[in-house]
N, C-alpha and C positions, 0 to 999 in steps of 0.2 A: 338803038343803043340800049343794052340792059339797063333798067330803072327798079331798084327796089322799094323805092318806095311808091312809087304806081301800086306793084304787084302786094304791097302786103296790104296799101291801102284799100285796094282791092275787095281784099280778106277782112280788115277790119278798118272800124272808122278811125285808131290813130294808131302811131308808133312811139315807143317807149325808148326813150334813147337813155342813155347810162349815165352816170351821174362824175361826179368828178373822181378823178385821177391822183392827180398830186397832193392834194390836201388827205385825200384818203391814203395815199402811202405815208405820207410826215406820224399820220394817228398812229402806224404802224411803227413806227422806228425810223422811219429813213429823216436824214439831214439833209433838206431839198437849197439852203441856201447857198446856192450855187448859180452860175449863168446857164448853166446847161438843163436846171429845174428838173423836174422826171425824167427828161432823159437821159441824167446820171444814172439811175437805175437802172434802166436797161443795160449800163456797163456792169452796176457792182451787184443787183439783188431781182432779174431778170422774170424770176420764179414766183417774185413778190407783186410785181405787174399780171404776169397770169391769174394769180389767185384774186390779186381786185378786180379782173374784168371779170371771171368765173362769179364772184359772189354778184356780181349786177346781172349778168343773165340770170343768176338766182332767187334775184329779187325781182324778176319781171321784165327786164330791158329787152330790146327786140333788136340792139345795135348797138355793137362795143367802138367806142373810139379811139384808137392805136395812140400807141405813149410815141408817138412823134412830133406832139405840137409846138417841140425845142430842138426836136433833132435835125441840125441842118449839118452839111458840111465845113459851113464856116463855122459854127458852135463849137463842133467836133475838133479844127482845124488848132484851136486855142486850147484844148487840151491835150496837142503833140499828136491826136490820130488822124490816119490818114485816109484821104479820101474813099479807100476800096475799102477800108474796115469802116468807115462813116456809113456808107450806103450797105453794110451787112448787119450795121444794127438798124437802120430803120428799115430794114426787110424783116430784121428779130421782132421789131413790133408789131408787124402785121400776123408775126407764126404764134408770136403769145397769144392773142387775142382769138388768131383759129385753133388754136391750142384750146383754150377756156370755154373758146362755143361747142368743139366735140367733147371736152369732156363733161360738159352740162347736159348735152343730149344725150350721151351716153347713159348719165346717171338717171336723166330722166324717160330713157328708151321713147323717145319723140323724133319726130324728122320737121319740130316746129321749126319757120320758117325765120333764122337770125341772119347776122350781116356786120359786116365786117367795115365801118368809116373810117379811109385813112387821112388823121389829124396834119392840116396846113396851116399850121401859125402865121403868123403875120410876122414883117421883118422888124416889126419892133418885138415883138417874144425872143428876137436872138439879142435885142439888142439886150434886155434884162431891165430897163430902165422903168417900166411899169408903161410906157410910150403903146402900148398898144390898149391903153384906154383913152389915149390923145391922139395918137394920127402924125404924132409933132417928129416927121423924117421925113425926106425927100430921096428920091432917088429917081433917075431916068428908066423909062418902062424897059430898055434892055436889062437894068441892072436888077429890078425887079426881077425880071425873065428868069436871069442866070442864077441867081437867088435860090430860086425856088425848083428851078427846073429837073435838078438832079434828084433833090426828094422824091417831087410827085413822079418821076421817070422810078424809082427805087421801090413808090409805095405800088403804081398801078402793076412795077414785072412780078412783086409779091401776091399781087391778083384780091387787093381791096376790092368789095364791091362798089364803093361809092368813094367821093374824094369830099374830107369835112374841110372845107375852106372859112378856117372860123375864126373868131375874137378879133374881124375886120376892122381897122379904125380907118382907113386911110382908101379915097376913093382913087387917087392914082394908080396903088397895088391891087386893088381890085379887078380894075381894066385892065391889068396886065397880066392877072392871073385869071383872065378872062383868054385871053388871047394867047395863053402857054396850053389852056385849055384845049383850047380849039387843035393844039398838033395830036392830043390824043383822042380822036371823035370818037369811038365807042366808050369814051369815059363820061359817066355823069358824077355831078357834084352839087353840094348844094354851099350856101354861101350866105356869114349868118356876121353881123355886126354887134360892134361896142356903138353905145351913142353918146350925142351931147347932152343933148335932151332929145324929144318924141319925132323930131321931127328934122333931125340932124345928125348925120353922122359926126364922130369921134370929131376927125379933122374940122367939122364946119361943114360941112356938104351938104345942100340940102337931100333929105332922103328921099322926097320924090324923082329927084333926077339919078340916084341911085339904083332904084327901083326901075325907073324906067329904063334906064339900059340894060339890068339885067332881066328884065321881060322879054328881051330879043334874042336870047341866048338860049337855045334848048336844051342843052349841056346843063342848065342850071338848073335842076329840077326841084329844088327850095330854097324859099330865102327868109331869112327871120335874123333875130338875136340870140346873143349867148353873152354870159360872163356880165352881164349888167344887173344892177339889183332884182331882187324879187319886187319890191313895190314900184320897181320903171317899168315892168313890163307889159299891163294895161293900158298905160298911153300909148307903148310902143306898137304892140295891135292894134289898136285904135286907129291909127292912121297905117299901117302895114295893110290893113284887110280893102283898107280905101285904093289903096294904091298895085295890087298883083293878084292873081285869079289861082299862081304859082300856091303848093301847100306852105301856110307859114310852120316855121319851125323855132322851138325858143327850150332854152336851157341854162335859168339866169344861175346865177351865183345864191350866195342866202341870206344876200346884203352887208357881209360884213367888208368891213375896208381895208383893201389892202397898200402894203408899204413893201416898197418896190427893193429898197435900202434893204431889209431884214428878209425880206421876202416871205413875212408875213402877214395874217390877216387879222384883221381886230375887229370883236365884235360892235356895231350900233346899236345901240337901244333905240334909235330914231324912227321906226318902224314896227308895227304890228301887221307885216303883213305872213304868210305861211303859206308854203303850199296847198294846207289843209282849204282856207281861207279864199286861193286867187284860184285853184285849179276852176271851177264853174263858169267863174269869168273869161280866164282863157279860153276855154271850148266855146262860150258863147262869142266871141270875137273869130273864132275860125281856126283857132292851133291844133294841129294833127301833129305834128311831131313834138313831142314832150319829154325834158327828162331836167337833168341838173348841169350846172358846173362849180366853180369850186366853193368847195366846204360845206357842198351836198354829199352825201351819204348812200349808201344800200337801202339804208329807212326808209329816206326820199323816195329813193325810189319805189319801193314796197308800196311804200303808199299811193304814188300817181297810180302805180301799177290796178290797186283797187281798186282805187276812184274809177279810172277807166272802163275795170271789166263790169261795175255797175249802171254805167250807163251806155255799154256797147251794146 
């Protein structure tokens, strides 16, 4: 099964992944307080999504993540559209993002080697409730299934190279999005959590048994965090490197807290910690795939992007 992150790993010792999305369009103008979150946009300001994935490959990213981490059909379902125009804008996510990587190469006459992650939210991201930094929903693995099914059926016939199964809280939806996995076997994905703490998934889980099932999954070609603070994410390695030989992958948030109600994010003073700061210690713990989530920046990214090529 095509693996791109084998092959660029390959080439170099990490991957740059993009930094966030939605906070970078709100900087812009857009009114994200909505259930549908960035994926509003891709109805009303389409061209505004191309140009923030274009400026992350411009800033060094090696791998845009598609404005579908809210686009489901049920999402869609509640704003009066219907299922066939639902699954034609989460195919528009996957053509902005190929859209912004040719026209980066273009500008930069390169045939460097980018990539396309199509974004799978977790079923509490439809719910809106902020529930996907708790895990706190249930549902039966079919309902999980059908959930989710039409997306990733919608991202992989757009032809993402890779499938981001991200902002995990919830270790039932995992195994299920495990096992929807499996009817697409030349699909790889990787599959990245919210925590409790260092040692627990969202929900309670312990994360060794997380871990340990998806080590049996070859489909899963990394597994890490995303969307948890900058200063959780040393302990998070910390026991991640213990537990999977898999590349870990991380792309915290930048610690500020967010409120589910406003659907905004407020700054902490409760931390010193920075990019500038953690990137050393991440590489020494084992993190090859690296970049932001929300209310990280282009900057962000700039800068991993240095850090990187000085010690590749």
């Amino acid at each position: 099964m095509p693996n791109p992150i084998t092959q660029l790993l390959n080439q170099n010792n990490y991957i740059i992944i993009d930094g966030a999305l939605a906070s970078e369009l709100q900087r812009r103008g857009c009114d994200l307080n909505d259930n549908l979150w960035s994926a509003k946009v891709l109805i009303e300001q389409p061209e505004l999504i191309r140009q923030v994935h274009y400026d992350y490959f411009n800033a060094g990213a090696d791998c845009a993540i598609t404005a579908s981490y809210q686009a489901t059909p049920l999402g869609f379902a509640q704003k009066g559209i219907a299922q066939d125009e639902s699954i034609k804008l989460i195919k528009k996510s996957v053509e902005l993002a190929r859209q912004a990587k040719q026209d980066y190469l273009e500008q930069i006459d390169s045939n460097k080697p980018l990539f396309i992650a199509g974004s799978v939210g977790p079923y509490g991201a439809y719910l809106a409730n902020g529930s996907e930094y708790t895990g706190n929903y249930q549902l039966s693995e079919d309902e999980f299934i059908e959930f989710h099914q039409i997306r990733l059926q919608a991202l992989i016939d757009a032809k993402v190279d890779i499938l981001a199964c991200e902002t995990l809280p919830n270790f039932a939806e995992i195994k299920a999005l495990t096992k929807l996995l499996k009817l697409f076997p030349t699909m790889t994905a990787w599959f990245s959590f919210t925590l409790k703490d260092a040692n627990h998934l969202s929900d309670g889980t312990p994360l060794f048994e997380v871990i340990d099932y998806l080590n049996q999954i070859d489909q899963v070609v990394s597994i890490g965090v995303n969307c948890i603070a900058l200063e959780k994410v040393t302990l998070a390695l910390t026991e991640l490197q213990k537990l999977t030989s898999k590349p870990l992958i991380v792309y915290p948030n930048s610690g500020e807290l967010y409120d589910p109600t406003t659907k905004q994010w407020h700054q902490d003073h409760q931390h010193n910690c920075t990019f500038d700061n953690q990137l050393p210690v991440w590489i020494k713990l084992g993190a090859k795939l690296i970049g932001g989530c929300c209310q990280t920046t282009p900057n962000d990214i700039a800068l991993i992007a240095h850090y990187l090529k000085t010690i590749n």
